[in-house]
C-alpha positions as CSV (number, residue, x, y, z in Angstrom):
1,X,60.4,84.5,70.5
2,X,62.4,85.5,74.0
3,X,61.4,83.8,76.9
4,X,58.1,82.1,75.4
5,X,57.1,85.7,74.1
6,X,56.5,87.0,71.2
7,X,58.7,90.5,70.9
8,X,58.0,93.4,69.2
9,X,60.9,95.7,67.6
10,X,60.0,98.0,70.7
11,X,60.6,95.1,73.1
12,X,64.0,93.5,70.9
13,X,65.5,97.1,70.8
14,X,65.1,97.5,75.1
15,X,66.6,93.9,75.1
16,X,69.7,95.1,73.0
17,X,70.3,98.2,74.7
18,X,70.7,96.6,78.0
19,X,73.2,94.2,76.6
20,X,74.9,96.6,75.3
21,X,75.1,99.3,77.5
22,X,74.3,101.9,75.0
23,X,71.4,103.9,73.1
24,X,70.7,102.2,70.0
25,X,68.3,104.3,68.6
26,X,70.2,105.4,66.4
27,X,70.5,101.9,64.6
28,X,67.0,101.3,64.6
29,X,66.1,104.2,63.3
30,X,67.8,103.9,60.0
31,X,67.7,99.8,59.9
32,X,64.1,99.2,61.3
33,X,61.6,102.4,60.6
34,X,63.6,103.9,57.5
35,X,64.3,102.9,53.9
36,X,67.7,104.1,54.1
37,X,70.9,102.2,52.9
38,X,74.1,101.5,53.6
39,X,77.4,102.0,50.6
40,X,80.5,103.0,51.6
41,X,83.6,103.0,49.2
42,X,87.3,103.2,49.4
43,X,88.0,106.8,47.8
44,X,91.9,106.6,48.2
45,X,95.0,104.7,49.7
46,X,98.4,105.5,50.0
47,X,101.5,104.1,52.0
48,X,104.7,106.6,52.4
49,X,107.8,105.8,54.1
50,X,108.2,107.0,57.6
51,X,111.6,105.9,59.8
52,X,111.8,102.6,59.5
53,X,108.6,101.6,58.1
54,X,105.4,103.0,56.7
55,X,102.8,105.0,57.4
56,X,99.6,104.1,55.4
57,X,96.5,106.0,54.7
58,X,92.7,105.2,53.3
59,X,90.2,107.2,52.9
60,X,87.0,106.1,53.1
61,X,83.3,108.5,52.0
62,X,79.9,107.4,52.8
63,X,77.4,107.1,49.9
64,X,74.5,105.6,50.8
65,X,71.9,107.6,53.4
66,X,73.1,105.3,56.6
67,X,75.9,105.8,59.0
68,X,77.8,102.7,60.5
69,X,80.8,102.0,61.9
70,X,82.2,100.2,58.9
71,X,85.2,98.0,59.9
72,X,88.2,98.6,56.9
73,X,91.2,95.9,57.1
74,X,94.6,97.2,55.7
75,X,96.7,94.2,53.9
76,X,100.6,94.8,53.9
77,X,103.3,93.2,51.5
78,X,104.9,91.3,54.3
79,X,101.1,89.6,55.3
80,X,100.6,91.3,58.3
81,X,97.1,92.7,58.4
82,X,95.2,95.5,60.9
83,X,91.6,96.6,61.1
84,X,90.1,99.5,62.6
85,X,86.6,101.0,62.0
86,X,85.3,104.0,60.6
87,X,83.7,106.6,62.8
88,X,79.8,106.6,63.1
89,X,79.4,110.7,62.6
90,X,81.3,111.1,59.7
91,X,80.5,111.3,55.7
92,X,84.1,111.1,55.3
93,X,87.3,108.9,57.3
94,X,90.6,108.9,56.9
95,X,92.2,105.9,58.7
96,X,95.6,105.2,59.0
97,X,98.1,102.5,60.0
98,X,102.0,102.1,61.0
99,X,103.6,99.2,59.6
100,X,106.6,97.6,58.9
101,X,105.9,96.9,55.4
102,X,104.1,99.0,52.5
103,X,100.2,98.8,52.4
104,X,99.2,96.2,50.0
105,X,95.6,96.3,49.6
106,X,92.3,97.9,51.6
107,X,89.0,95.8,52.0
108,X,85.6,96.9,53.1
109,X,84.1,95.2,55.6
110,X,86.4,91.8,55.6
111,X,84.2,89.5,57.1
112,X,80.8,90.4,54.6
113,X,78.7,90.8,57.7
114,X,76.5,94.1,57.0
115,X,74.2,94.4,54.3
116,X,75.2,97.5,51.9
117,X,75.4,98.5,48.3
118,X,78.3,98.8,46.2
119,X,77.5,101.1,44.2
120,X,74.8,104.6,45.6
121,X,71.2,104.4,44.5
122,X,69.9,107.3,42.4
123,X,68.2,109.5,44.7
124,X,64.4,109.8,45.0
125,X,61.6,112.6,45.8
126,X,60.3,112.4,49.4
127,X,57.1,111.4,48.5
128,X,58.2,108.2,46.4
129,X,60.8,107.1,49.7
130,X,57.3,107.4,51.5
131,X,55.3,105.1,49.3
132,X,58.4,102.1,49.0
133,X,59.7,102.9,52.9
134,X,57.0,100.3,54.3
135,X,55.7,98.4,51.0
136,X,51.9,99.1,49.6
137,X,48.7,97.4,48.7
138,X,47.5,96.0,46.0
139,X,44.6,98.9,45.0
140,X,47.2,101.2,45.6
141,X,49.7,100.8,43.0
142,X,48.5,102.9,40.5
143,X,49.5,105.7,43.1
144,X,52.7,103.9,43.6
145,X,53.5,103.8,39.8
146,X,52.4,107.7,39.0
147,X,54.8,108.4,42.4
148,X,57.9,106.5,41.2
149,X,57.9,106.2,37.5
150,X,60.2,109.1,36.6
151,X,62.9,108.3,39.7
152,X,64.9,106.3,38.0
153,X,64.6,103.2,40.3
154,X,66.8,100.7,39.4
155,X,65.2,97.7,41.9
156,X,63.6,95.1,39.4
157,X,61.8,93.5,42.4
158,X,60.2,97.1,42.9
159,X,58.9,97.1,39.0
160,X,58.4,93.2,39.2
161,X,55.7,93.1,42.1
162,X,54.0,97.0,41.0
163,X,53.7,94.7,37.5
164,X,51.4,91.9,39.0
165,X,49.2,95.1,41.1
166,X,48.7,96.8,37.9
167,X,48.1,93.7,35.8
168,X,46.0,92.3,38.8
169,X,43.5,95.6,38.5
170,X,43.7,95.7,34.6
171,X,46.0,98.5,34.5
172,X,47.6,96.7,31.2
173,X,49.8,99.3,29.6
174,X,51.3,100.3,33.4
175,X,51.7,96.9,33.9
176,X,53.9,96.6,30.6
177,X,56.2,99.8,31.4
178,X,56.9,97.8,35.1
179,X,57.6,94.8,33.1
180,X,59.9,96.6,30.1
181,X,61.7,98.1,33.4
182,X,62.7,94.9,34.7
183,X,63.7,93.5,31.4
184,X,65.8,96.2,30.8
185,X,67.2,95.4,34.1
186,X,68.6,92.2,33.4
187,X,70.8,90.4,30.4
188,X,69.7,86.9,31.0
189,X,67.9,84.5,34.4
190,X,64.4,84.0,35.2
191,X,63.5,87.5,35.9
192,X,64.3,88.1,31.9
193,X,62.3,85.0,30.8
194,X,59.4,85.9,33.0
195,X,59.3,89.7,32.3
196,X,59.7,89.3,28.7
197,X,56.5,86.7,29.0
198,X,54.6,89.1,31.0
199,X,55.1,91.7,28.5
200,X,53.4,89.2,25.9
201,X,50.6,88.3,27.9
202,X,49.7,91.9,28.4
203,X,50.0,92.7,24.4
204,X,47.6,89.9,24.2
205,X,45.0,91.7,26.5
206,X,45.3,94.4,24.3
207,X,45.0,93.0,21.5
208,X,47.9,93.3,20.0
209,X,48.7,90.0,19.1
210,X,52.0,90.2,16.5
211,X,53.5,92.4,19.4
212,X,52.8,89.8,21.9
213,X,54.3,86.9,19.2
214,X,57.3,88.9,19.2
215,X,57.5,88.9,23.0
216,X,57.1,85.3,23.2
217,X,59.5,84.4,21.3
218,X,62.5,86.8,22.7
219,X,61.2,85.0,26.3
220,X,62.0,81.5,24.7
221,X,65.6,82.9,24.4
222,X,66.4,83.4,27.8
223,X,64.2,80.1,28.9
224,X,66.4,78.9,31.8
225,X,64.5,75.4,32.6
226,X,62.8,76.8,35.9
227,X,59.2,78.4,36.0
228,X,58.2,81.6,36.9
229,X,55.1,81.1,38.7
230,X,52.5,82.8,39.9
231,X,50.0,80.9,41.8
232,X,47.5,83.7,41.9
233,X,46.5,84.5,38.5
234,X,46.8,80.4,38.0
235,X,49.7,81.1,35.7
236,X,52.9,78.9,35.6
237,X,55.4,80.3,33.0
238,X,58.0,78.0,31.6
239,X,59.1,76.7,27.7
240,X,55.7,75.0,27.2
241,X,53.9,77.8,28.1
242,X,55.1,79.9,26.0
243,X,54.6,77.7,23.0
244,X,51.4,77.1,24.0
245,X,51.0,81.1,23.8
246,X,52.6,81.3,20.2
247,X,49.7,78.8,18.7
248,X,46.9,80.4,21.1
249,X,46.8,83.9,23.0
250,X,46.4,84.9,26.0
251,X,43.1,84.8,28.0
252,X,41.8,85.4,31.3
253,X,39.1,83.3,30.8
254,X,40.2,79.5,31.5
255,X,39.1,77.0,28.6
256,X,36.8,74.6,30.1
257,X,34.6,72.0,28.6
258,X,31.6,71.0,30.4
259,X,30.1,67.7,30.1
260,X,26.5,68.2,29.5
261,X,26.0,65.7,32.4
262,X,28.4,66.0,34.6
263,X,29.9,63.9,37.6
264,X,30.7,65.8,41.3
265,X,34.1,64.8,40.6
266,X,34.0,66.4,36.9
267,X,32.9,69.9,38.5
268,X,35.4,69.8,41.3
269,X,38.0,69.3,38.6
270,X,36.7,72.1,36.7
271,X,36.5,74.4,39.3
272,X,40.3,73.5,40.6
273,X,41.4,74.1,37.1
274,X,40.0,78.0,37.3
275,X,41.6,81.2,37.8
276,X,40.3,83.1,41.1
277,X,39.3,85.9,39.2
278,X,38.3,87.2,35.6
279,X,36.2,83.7,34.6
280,X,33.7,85.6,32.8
281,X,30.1,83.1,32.8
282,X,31.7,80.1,33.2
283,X,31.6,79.8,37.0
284,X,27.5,80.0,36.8
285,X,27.6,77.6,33.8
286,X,28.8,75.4,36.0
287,X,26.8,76.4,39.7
288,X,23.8,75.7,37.0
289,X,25.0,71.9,36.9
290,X,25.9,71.2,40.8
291,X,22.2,70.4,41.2
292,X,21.3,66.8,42.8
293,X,24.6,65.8,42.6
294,X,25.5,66.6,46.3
295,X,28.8,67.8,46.2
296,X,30.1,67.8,49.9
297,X,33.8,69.5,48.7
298,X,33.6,72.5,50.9
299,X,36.8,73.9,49.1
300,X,35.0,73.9,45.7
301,X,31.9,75.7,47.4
302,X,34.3,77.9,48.4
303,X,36.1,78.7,45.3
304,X,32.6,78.6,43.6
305,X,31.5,81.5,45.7
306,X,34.3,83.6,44.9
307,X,33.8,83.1,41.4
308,X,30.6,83.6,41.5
309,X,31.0,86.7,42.9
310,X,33.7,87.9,41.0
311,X,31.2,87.7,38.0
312,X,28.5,89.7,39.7
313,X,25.9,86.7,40.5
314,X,25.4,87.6,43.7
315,X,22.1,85.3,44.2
316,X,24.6,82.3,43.2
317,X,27.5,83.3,45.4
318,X,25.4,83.8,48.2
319,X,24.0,79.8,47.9
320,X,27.5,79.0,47.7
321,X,28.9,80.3,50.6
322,X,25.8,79.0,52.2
323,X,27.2,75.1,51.3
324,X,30.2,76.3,52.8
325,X,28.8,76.9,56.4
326,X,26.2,73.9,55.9
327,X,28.9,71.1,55.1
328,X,32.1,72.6,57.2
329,X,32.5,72.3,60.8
330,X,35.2,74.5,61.3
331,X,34.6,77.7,62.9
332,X,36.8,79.4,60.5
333,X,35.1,78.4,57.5
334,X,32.0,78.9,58.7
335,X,32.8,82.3,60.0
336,X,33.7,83.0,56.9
337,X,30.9,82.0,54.8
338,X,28.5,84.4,57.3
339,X,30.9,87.4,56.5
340,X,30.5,86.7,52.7
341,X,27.1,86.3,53.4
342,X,25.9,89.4,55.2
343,X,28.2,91.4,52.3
344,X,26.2,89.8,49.6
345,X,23.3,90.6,51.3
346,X,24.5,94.5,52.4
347,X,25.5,94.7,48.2
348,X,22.2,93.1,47.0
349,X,20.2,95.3,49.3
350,X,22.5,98.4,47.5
351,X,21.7,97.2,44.1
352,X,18.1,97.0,44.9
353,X,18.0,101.0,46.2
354,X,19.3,101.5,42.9
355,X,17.1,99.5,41.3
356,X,14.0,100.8,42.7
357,X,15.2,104.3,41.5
358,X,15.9,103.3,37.6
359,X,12.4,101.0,38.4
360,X,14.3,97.9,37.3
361,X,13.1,94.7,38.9
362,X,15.9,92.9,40.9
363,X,16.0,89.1,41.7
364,X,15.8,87.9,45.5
365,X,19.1,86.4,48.0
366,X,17.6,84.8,50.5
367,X,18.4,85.4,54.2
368,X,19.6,83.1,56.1
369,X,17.6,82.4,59.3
């Protein structure tokens, strides 16, 4: 925010420029609309007598794919210290000092205020800088993964988050190579507990259950007190989890019991307890016991009508989200149950063109006046 107003990077890089007196594109360009990355190292130093003191040399080569004036300090044996910078066109500087005493040491960037690498990433195709350069959706990791699987990309947050896409769209043995990836990645910390975990979860899915035991177990190694959790899938990964996966596998499906007669306060509970996705029947059984008992939760009418959804009862979701805007007053919610609406009804009206072709008879979502 600058003077009340939102800025844009457009806006924030005018305001810098005119502070500074300069054209800045170039430092937008490689730290706003690129991926590229800043590692410089110290390649040599040396110190040789001149007169009556020294004259001191360090040579410094850019690694990384961004240029920046990188400020080097030169330490001597009698204290004294100097900085100067290195020059922003260069792949290559060679800086050097007068002192009274011999060069002692050479440090990059003294005060830790720019964000580089110390060691060069492995370098990548043009087309897999292009997917990671501004981040990707969901449905279109699968792309992401066939574009960087082979480039040697050591980020475990890369592999981490294209692990959840792929699990998220069922893409189970992608998933697993993301999650091997970041494993290999680390010795020991959460990211080694949850990966390893992940990796059982997904042999479960397949069905290979002594491969997922094995899994579960090497996770219980690296168990580091904190969860790993991921709010999305409904999954919370921690020490009981795990053992909970050693006596019983993995499923997408939530075990619920319902009560054959049922309190509004039972189903609301029930419903909470669900995944968002992947519930197999269980969110009709339960749509099949909401009758009379006027539940007024517009959250759970919510969540139902996802569900229901999800699960391809269409007729079902459509009466949910039709609780939704009946019960809430917001215009939000209610603007959203009309949107879910009107699809149902645009995909129910799509089902029933095919089903007048195959002559299958198709049951009836009402409109709503």
């Amino acid at each position: 925010m600058y003077g009340g107003k939102r800025l844009g990077w457009k806006d924030f890089q005018r305001f810098c420029e005119k502070e500074s007196g300069g054209d800045l594109a170039w430092f937008f360009d490689q730290w706003v609309r690129s991926n590229a990355y800043l590692c410089y190292k110290i390649e040599a130093k040396d110190s040789i007598k001149e007169g009556e003191g020294y004259l001191s040399a360090i040579k410094i080569s850019k690694l990384g794919t961004m240029t920046m004036p990188i400020p080097v300090k030169a330490v001597f044996e009698d204290g004294t210290e100097a900085v100067q910078s290195t020059g922003r066109f260069l792949d290559t500087n060679v800086l050097t000092f007068k002192s009274k005493a011999k060069l002692k040491e050479a440090v990059l960037d003294p005060e830790g205020k720019l964000a580089k690498l110390e060691e060069p990433l492995p370098p990548i195709s043009p087309g897999a800088a292009e997917f990671l350069a501004l981040g990707w959706d969901g449905k279109d990791s699968p792309a992401v993964y066939k574009a960087i699987k082979d480039e040697g990309i050591r980020n475990s947050n890369i592999w981490y988050r294209l692990g959840l896409d792929l699990f998220e769209l069922g893409r189970y043995p992608e998933s697993f190579d993301c999650f091997e990836r970041v494993s290999g990645l680390h010795r020991e910390g959460l990211e080694k507990f949850a990966s390893l975990g992940w990796m059982g979860l997904l042999k479960d899915l397949q069905g290979k259950r002594p491969e997922a035991l094995r899994y579960y177990q090497e996770a219980l190694k690296y168990d580091t007190g904190k969860p790993a959790r991921h709010d999305q899938f409904n999954i919370t990964m921690d020490k009981k989890w795990l053992e909970d996966r050693l006596k019983k596998p993995f499923s997408l499906q939530t075990s619920v019991e319902i009560p054959s007669i049922p309190t509004a306060e039972d189903l609301v509970r029930i419903v909470a307890g669900l995944n968002w996705t992947k519930e197999g029947r269980t969110p009709l059984l339960v749509f099949e016991k909401t009758g009379g008992l006027g539940i007024s939760d517009v959250h759970f009418w919510l969540k139902m009508g996802l569900l229901l959804f999800d699960s391809g009862n269409y007729t079902q979701a459509y009466k949910a989200f039709d609780q939704v805007f009946t019960i809430d007053s917001s215009a939000l919610l209610k603007f959203t149950a009309l949107v879910w609406m009107g699809h149902l009804l645009d995909s129910k009206s799509k089902e029933t063109r095919r089903s007048n072709t195959t002559r299958r008879p198709s049951s009836t979502i009402p409109a709503r006046p």
